[in-house]
TILUMRO-928394 format. One line per field, with one value per residue (C-alpha): residue number from 1; residue in three letters; chain; x, y, z. Coordinates in pm, whole numbers. Example, Ala and Ser with C-alpha at 12.3 -4.5 7.8 and 13.67 -1.06 7.14 Angstrom:
# residues 2
i <- c(1	2)
aa <- c(ALA	SER)
ch <- c(A	A)
x <- c(1230	1367)
y <- c(-450	-106)
z <- c(780	714)
***
This chain:
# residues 502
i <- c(1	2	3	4	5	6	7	8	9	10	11	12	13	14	15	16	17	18	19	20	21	22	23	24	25	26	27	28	29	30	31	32	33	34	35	36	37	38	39	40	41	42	43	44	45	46	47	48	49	50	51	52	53	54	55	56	57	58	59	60	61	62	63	64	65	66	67	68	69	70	71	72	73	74	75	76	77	78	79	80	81	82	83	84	85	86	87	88	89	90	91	92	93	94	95	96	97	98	99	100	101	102	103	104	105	106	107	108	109	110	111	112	113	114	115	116	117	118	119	120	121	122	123	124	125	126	127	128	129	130	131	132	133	134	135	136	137	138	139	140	141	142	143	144	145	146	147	148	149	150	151	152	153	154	155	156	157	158	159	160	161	162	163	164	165	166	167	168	169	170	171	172	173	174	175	176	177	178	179	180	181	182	183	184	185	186	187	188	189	190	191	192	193	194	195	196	197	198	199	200	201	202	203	204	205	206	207	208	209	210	211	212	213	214	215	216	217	218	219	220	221	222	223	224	225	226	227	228	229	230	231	232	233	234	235	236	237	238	239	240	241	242	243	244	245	246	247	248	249	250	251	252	253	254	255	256	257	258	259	260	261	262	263	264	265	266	267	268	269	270	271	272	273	274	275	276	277	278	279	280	281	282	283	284	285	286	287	288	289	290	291	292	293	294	295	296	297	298	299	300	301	302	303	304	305	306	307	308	309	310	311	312	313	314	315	316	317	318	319	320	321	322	323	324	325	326	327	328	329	330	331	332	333	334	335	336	337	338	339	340	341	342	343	344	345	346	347	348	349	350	351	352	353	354	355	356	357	358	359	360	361	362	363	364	365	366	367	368	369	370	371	372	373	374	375	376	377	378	379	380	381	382	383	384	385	386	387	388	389	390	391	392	393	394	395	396	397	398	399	400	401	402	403	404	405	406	407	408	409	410	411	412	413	414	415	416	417	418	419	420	421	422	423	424	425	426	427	428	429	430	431	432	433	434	435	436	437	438	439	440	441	442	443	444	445	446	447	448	449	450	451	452	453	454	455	456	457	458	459	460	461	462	463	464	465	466	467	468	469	470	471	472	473	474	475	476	477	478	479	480	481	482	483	484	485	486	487	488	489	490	491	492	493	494	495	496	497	498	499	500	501	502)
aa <- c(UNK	UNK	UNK	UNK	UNK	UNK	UNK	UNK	UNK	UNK	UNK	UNK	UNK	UNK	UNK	UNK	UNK	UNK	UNK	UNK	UNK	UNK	UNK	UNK	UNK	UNK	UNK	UNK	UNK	UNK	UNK	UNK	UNK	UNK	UNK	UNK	UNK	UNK	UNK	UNK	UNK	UNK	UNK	UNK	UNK	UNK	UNK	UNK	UNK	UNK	UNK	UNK	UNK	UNK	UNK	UNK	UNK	UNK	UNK	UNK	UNK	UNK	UNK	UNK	UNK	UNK	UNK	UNK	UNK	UNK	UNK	UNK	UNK	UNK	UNK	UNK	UNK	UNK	UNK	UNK	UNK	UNK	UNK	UNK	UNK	UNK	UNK	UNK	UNK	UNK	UNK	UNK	UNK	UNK	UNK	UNK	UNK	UNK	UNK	UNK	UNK	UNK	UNK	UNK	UNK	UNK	UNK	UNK	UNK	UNK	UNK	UNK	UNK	UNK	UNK	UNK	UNK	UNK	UNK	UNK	UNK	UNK	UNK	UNK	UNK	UNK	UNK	UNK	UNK	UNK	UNK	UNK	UNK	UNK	UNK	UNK	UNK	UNK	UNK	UNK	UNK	UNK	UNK	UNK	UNK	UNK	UNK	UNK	UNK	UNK	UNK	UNK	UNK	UNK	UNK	UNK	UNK	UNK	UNK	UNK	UNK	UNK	UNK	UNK	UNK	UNK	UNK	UNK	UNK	UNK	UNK	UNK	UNK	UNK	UNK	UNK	UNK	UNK	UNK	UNK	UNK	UNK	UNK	UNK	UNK	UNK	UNK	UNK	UNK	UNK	UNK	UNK	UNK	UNK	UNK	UNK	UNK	UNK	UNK	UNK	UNK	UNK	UNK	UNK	UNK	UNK	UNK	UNK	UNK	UNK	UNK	UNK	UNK	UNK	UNK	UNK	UNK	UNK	UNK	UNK	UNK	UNK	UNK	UNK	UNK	UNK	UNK	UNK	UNK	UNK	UNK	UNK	UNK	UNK	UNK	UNK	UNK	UNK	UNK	UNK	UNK	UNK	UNK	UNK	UNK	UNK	UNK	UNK	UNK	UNK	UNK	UNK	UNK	UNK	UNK	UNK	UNK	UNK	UNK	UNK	UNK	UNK	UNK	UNK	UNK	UNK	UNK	UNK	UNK	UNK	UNK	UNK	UNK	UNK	UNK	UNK	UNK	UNK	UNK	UNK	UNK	UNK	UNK	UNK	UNK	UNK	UNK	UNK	UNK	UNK	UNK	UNK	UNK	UNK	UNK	UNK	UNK	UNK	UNK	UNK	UNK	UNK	UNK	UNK	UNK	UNK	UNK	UNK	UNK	UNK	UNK	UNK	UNK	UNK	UNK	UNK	UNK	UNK	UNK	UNK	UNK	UNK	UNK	UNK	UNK	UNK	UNK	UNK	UNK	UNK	UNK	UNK	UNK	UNK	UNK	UNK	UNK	UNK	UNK	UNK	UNK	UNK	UNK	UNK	UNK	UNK	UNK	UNK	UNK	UNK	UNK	UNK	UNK	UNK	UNK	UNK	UNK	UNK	UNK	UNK	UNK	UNK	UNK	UNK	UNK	UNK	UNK	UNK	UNK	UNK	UNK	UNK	UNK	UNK	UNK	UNK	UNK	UNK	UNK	UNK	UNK	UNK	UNK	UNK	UNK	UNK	UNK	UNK	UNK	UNK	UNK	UNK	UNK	UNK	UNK	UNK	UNK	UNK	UNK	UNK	UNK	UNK	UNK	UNK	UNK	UNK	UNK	UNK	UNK	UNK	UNK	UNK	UNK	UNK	UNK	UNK	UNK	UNK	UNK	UNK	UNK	UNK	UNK	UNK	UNK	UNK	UNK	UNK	UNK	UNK	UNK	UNK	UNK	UNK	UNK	UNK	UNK	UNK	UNK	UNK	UNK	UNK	UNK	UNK	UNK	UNK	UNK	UNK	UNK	UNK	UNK	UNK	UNK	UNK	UNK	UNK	UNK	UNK	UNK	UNK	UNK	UNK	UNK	UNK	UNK	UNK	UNK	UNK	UNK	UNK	UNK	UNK	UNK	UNK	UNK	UNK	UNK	UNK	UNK	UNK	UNK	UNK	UNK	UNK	UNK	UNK	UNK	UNK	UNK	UNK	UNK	UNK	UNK	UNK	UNK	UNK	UNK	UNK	UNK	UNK	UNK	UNK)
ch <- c(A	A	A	A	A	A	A	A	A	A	A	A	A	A	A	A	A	A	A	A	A	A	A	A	A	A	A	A	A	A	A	A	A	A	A	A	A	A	A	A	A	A	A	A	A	A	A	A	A	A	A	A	A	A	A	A	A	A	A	A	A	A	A	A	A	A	A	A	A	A	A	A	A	A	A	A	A	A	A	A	A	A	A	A	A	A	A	A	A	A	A	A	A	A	A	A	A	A	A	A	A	A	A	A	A	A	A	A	A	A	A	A	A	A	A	A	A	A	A	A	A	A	A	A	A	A	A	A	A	A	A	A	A	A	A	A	A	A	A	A	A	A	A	A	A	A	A	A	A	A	A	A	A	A	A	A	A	A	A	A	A	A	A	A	A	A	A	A	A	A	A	A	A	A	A	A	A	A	A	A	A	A	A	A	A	A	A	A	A	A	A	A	A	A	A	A	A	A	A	A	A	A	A	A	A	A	A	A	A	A	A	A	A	A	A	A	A	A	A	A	A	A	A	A	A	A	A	A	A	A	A	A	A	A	A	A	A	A	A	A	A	A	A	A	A	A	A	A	A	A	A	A	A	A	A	A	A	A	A	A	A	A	A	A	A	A	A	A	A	A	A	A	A	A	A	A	A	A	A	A	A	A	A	A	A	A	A	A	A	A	A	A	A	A	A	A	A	A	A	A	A	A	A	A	A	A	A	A	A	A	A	A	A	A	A	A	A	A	A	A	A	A	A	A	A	A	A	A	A	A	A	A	A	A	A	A	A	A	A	A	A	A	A	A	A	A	A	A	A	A	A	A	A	A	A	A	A	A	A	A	A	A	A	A	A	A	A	A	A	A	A	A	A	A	A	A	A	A	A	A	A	A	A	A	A	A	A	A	A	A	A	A	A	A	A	A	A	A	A	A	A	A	A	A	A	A	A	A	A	A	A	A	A	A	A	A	A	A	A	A	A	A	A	A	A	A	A	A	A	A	A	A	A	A	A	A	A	A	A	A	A	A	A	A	A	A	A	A	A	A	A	A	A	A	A	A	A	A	A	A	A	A	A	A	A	A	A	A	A	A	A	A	A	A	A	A	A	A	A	A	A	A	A	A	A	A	A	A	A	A	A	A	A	A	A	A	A	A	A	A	A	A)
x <- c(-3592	-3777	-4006	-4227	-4558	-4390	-4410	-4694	-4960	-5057	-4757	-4665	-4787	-4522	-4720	-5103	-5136	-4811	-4918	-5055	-4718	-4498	-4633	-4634	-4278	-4160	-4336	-4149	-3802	-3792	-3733	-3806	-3624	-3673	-3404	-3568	-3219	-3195	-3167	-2931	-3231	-3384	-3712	-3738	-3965	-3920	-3749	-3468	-3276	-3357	-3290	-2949	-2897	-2856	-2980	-3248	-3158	-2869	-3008	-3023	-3201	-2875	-2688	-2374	-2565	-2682	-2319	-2134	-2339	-2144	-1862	-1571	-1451	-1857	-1931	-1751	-1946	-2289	-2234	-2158	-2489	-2718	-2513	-2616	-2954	-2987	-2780	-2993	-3296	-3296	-3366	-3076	-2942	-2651	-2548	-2327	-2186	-2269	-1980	-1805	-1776	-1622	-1944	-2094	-2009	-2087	-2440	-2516	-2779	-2935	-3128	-3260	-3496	-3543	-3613	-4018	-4113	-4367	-4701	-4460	-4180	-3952	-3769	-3707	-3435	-3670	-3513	-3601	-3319	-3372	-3107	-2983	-2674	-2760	-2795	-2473	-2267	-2433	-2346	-1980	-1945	-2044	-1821	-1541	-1586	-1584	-1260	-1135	-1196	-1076	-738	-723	-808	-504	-254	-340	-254	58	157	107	281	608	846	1046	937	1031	828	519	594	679	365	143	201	200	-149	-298	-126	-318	-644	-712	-548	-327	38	208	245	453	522	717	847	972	1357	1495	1561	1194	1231	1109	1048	1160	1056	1046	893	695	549	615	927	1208	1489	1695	1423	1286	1483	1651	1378	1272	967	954	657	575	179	307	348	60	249	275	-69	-138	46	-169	-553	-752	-875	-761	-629	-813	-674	-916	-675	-337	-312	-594	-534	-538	-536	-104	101	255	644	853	860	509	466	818	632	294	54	-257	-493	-467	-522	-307	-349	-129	23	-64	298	385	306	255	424	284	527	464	241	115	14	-125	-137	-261	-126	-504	-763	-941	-1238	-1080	-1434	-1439	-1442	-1077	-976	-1095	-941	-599	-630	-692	-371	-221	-307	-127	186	145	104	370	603	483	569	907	996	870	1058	1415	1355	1334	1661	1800	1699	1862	2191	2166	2051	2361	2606	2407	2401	2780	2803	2593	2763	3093	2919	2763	3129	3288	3041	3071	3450	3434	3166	3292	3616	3863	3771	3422	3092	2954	2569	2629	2792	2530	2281	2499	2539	2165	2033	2246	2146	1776	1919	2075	1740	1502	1754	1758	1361	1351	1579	1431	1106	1162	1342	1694	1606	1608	1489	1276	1506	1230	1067	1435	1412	1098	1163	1536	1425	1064	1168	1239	867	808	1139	1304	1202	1289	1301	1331	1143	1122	1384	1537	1883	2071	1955	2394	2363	2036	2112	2437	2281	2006	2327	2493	2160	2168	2475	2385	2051	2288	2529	2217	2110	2406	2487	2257	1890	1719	1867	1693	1315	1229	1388	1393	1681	1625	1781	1716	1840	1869	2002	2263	2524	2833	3019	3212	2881	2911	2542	2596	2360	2361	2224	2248	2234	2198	2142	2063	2092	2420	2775	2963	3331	3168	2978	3260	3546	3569	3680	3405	3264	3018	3225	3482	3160	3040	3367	3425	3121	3062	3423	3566	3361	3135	3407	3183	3284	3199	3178	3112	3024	3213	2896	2772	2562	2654	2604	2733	2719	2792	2808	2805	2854	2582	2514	2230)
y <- c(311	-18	-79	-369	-173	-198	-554	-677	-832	-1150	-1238	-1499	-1585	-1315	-1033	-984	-620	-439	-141	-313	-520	-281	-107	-374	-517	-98	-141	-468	-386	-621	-557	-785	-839	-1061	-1134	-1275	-1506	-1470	-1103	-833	-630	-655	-539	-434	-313	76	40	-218	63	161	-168	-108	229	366	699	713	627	394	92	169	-157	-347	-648	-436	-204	-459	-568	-297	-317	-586	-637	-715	-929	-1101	-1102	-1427	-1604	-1466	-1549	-1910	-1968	-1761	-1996	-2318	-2254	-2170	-2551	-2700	-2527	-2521	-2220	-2053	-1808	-1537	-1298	-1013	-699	-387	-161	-6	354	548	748	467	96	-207	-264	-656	-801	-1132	-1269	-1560	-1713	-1922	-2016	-1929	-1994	-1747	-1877	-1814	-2075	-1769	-1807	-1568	-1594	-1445	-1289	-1105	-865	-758	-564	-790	-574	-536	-923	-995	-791	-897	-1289	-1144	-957	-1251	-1459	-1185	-1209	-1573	-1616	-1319	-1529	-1845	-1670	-1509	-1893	-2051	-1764	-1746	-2163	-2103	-1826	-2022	-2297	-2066	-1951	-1767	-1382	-1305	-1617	-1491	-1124	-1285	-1487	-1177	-946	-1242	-1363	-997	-976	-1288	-1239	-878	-885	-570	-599	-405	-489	-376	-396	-149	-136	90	161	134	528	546	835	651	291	45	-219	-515	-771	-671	-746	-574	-338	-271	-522	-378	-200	-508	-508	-195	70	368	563	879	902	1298	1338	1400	1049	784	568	875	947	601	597	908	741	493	357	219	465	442	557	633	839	896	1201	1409	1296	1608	1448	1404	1322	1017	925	863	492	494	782	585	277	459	355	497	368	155	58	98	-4	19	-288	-270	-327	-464	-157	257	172	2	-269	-101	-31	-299	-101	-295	-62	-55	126	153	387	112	117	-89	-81	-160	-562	-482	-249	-526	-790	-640	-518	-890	-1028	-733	-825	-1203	-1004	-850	-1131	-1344	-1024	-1030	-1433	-1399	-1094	-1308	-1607	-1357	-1248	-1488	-1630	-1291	-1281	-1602	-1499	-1142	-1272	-1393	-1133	-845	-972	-988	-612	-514	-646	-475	-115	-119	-199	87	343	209	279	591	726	594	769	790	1245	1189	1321	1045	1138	1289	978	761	1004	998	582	541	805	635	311	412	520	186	14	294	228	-178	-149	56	-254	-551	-430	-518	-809	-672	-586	-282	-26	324	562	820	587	567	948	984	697	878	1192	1185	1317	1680	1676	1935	2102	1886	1948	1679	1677	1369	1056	737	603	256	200	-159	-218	-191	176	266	126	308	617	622	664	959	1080	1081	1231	1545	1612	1551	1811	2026	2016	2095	2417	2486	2466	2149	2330	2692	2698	2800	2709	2390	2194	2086	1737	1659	1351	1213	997	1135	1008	1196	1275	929	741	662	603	776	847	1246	1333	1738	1819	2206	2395	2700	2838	2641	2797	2647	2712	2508	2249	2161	2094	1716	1603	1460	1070	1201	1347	1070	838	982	990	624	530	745	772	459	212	316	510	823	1197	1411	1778	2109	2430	2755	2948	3075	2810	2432	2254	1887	1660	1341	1133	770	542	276	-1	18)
z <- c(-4097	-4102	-3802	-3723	-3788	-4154	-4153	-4395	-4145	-4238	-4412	-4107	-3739	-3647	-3579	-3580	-3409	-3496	-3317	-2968	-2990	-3042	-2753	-2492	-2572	-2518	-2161	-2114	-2261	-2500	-2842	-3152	-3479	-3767	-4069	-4393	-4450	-4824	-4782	-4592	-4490	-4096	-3956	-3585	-3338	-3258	-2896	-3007	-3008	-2660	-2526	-2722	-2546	-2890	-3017	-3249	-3627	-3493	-3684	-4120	-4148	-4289	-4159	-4102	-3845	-3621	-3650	-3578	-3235	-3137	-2964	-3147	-2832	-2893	-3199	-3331	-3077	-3179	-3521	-3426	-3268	-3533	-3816	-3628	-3599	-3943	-4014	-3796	-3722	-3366	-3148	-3041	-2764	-2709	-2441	-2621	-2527	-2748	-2882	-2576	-2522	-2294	-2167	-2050	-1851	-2053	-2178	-2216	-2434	-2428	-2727	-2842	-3053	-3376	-3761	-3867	-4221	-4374	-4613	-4895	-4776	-4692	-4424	-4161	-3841	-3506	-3191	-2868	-2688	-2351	-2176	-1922	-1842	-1416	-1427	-1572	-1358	-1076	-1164	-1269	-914	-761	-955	-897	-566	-523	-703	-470	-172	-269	-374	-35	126	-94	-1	382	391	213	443	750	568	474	702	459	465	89	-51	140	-22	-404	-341	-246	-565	-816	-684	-697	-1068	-1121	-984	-1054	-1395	-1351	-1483	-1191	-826	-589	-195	-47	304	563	541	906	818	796	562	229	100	-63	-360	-145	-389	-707	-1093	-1418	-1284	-1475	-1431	-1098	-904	-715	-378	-477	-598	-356	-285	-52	212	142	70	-292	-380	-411	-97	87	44	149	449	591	468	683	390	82	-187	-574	-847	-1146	-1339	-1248	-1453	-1343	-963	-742	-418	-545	-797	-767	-782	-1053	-1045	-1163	-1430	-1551	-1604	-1758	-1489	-1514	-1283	-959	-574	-254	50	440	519	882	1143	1468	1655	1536	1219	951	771	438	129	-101	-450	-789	-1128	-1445	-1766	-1891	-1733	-1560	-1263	-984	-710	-342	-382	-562	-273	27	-208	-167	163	293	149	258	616	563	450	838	988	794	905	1264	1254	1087	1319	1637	1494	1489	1794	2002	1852	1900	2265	2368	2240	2385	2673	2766	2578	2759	3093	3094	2922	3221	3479	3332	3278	3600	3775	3535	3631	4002	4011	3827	4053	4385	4340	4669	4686	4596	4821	4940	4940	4569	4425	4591	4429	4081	4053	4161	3870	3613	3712	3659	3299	3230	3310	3142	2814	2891	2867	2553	2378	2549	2467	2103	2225	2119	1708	1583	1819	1729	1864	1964	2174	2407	2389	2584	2792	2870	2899	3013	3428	3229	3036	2788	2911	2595	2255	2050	1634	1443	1287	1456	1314	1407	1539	1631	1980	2068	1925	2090	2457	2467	2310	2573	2838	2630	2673	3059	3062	2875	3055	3408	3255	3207	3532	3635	3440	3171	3109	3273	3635	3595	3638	3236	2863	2687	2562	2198	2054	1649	1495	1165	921	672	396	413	49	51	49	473	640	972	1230	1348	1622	1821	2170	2174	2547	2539	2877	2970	3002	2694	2893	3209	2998	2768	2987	2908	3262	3451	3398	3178	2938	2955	2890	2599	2470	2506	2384	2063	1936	2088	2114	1754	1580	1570	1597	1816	1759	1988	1837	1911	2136	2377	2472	2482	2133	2098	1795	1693	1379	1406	1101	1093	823	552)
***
């Protein structure tokens, strides 16, 4: 290998004390080189390689192995600039990137220098290298980041500016395509179910799966996984993840690595997950990760605006519908409880506690300002006088406020019925009530929900003829065209299927 202790002293103004030089440039990380243009050979001092991170005996001294340290995205470019200088003679300067490898991030080298002629009229092209790699990605972070903001600036004004939900969404994943160069995005919502998600708006799907695609919410899958995380979710790998392994949809669509993060919601439950992917192994870093968590949080608060907007438009017109329902319910159950041969003090006692059901139910829905209501939240507001003597199974799901105000009645009646002869009227037990969502075998979305007492006396409890049994009646299979169902036990066991819209 040609060093620059080999160069001939004397020959030019070059060098004067190879040794001294070559020793103060390693202490400065800076290596020298020098071409003689009418040749293919280069000279170089000993630590060029070092400032390369190369391994010893990298450079044979030829033109091709200082090339084949360049990047083939850079080297074009580097060319250009050493091929003017020698047109034109003036000093020239490059900043290249040297062959990537996988063991190591990108090392960038910045050289420059000029023509010198030697005694002899030879003429030799000069350079300096230092590694200038921490420099450069510090001006390209800051340049990264700069760009991040201003994309976050342009898509908060048109938010504020859009009132249509799914323009906001459309306009989210196409400016984190954009900006963070990926070639998947996705955001997926909560199903009213809230059992799984779905592909609200996205980039790079196959054709059908935007507005139609699902993901489940189990810890298995990356949105899952998401869901349960305070933080953002990084993907280095997708296929040596441990933490889960990620659903269908994206080992489908080859993703390798990527970034989720919660789109926060209106109250407990977040609106959704907003996910960007790439099919290469790729380092996505924390300015990525705050990058789409911003624009995830004006996708929350364009959902919180559109919500608010449809609810307020709601409320007027259920203002008036429900006040008239009310009036009409409250006069049935009235009649019905005021009955020629009834006890006095007991039917007072009856029409007051289902009056303080109608309101606890009325809360529940008005609360959310008559949208869809989280079902769980009417069964501890229904049921919270009987504590932890319910046990109650299911997710939060959300029902039509109709549905859930009339359900938070049936749900009176039972616990009344169990006070009366089963469970919630002896001093120990617990009543347990699970709900769900199901699709019967004709493709029917119903709502199921189970009302099973242990304690109570199925022949008392299932005689049909009081109000509250007439109630139930008219409300699940009358009034909602549901089913109702008792089991053949012991104890008292009532279910009900109600068909319910997507």
């Amino acid at each position: 290998m040609n060093s620059m202790e080999e160069i001939p002293v004397g020959a030019d103004s070059f060098l004067s004390d190879a040794g001294a030089l070559d020793d103060g440039l390693r202490l400065g990380g800076a290596g020298v080189w020098r071409w003689r243009i009418d040749s293919d050979r280069l000279q170089w001092t000993r630590n060029l390689e070092t400032v390369h991170h190369l391994p010893p005996g990298s450079f044979d001294g030829s033109l091709a192995s200082f090339q084949r340290d360049l990047h083939p995205e850079d080297a074009d470019g580097v060319w250009q600039k050493i091929k003017a200088c020698i047109e034109t003679g003036d000093p020239y300067r490059a900043v290249y990137r040297t062959s990537p490898r996988l063991d190591r991030a990108d090392v960038w080298i910045e050289t420059s220098g000029g023509i010198v002629l030697a005694p002899d009229g030879a003429r030799y092209l000069t350079g300096v290298c230092l590694d200038v790699s921490a420099r450069v990605r510090n001006e390209r972070q800051l340049k990264r980041i700069l760009g991040q903001q201003r994309a976050v600036a342009r898509f908060g004004a048109f938010a504020l500016e859009q009132g249509d939900l799914q323009s906001v969404l459309d306009e989210a994943v196409r400016v984190a395509a954009d900006v963070l160069d990926v070639p998947l995005t996705k955001i997926l919502q909560f199903a009213d179910a809230a059992d799984h998600l779905v592909l609200r708006a996205g980039i790079g799907w196959a054709d059908g799966l935007v507005g139609h695609g699902t993901v489940g919410i189990d810890r298995d899958s990356q949105a899952g996984f998401t869901l349960l995380e305070t933080a953002p979710v990084i993907v280095r790998d997708l296929l040596c993840e441990t933490r889960f392994n990620g659903p269908q949809l994206l080992h489908d669509h080859g993703v390798r690595s990527g970034v989720s993060v919660i789109i926060p919601g209106s109250e407990a439950r977040p609106f959704g997950v907003f996910g960007i992917h790439a099919r290469a192994v790729r380092i996505f870093d924390e300015a990525d990760a705050e990058f789409l968590q911003s624009l995830a949080h004006i996708v929350a608060g364009a959902a919180r605006q559109a919500a608010a907007a449809g609810h307020r438009l709601l409320l007027m017109r259920e203002m008036a519908h429900r006040a008239g329902n009310m009036l009409q319910l409250v006069n049935s159950i009235a009649s019905q409880t005021f009955a020629a041969d009834a006890d006095t003090q007991l039917a007072r006692r009856s029409f007051s506690d289902r009056l303080s059901a109608l309101a606890r139910s009325n809360y529940v829905v008005a609360r959310g300002g008559w949208s869809s209501t989280p079902f769980a939240e009417l069964v501890e507001e229904t049921l919270k006088p009987f504590g932890d003597r319910v046990t109650a199974e299911g997710r939060n799901v959300l029902l039509p406020p109709e549905l859930c105000f009339d359900m938070g009645l049936v749900l009176h009646e039972l616990a009344t019925n169990s006070m009366k002869y089963g469970t919630l009227g002896r001093p120990e037990g617990t009543v347990r009530v699970c709900w769900a969502f199901r699709t019967r075998a004709d493709g029917t979305r119903i709502f199921w929900l189970e009302w099973d007492d242990v304690l109570s006396t199925a022949q008392q409890s299932a005689k049909g003829s009081g109000f509250g049994s007439k109630l139930i009646g008219a409300l699940i299979e009358r009034k909602w065209n549901g089913i109702l169902s008792r089991a053949d036990a012991a104890n008292f066991r009532i279910g009900m299927e109600i068909p319910v819209a997507a």
